[in-house]
C-alpha positions, 0 to 999 in steps of 0.5 A, spaced: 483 465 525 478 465 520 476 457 515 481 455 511 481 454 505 482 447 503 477 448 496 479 454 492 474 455 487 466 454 490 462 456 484 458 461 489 461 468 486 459 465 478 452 470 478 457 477 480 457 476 488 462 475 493 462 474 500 464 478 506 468 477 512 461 477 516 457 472 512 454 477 508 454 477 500 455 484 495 456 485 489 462 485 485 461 492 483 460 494 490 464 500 492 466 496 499 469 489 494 473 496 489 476 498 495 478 490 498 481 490 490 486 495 490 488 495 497 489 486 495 494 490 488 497 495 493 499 489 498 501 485 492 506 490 490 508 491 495 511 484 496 514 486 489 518 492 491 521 487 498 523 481 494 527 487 490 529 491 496 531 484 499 535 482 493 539 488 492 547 487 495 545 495 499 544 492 506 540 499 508 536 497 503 535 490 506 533 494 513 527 498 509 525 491 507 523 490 513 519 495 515 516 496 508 514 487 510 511 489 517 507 494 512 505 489 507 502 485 515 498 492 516 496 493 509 492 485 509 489 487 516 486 493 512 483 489 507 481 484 512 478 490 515 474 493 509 471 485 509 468 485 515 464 492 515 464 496 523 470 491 524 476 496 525 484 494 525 488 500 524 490 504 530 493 511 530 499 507 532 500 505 525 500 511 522 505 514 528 510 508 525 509 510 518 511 518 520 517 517 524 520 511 518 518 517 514 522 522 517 527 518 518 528 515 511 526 523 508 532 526 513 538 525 508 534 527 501 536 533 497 529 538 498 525 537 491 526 542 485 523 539 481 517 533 479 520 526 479 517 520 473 517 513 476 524 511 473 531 510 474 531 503 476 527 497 476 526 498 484 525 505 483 519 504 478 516 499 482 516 504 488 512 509 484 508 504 482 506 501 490 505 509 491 501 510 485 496 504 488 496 507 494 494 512 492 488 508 488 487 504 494 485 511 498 481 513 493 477 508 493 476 507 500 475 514 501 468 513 496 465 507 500 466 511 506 462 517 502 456 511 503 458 506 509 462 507 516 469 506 514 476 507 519 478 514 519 484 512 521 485 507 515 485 512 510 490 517 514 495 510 514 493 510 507 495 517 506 501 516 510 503 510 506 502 514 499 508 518 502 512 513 505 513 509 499 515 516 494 520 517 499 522 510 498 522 511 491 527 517 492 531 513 498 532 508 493 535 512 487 540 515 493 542 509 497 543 506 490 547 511 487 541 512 481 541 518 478 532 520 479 528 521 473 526 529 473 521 532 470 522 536 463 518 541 461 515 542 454 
């Protein structure tokens, strides 16, 4: 592991720079600080949407809190990656473990017939807030890597963790009995 803090504030990000995990500095405004940013939003949503799960009396939903925490572990390997350019974490077995918890997680729903609003419950709006992130967080990544190297495997697990999470959001409505948000139109 890497310093430790001990001194929180150190006065060296005052002129609009910060620095990297390799010790170089960049601009505030960089797309590489944008990208570790969002995916810091994203993992702090996340650890919203655990504490709910956990909280909740559903002890199924207290089984997907412990998947969507080992996520909430990956997703801060991705910013630790995005500080250290060339450096990469996330493997294709990330994404693989996020596609079979998908799976399973999507199997009992009822097919989608019409567009879905975050809602229902505070849990549910959560978990389209952490999919909507995500789905920043993707965007983001992918406009450094218009510029800079970056892990094609980080944006796959961003994209497969953008799908996960709005079929948690749907989980959620079953698994607690609340009826989901749908689209009206006009």
């Amino acid at each position: 592991m890497g310093k430790r803090l001990s001194k929180i504030y150190t006065r060296t990000g005052d002129g609009g720079e910060t620095g990297l995990g390799d010790g170089s500095r960049i601009r505030k405004s960089a797309p590489r600080i944008e990208a570790i940013g969002t995916v810091d939003e994203l993992n702090s949503v996340i650890g919203v949407v655990v504490e709910e799960l956990i909280e909740s009396d559903k002890p199924d939903l207290h089984d997907i809190a412990g998947f969507l925490r080992s996520l909430q572990h990956r997703v801060f390997d991705l910013g630790g990656e995005l500080s250290i350019p060339g450096f990469n974490i996330i493997t294709a077995d990330h994404v693989s473990a996020i596609e079979e918890n998908l799976d399973t997680l999507n199997e009992p729903l009822p097919p989608l017939e019409n567009f879905i609003l975050p809602g229902g419950s505070r849990l549910i709006a959560n978990c389209h807030m952490a999919r909507a992130i995500c789905r920043r967080a993707e965007r983001t990544v992918i406009a450094l890597a218009e510029t800079e190297d970056v892990n094609a495997t980080a944006l796959e697990f961003l994209n497969r963790l953008s799908d996960y999470l709005f079929v948690l959001a749907r989980s959620c409505a079953r698994i607690t009995g609340v009826d989901e948000v749908l689209w009206e139109k006009g």
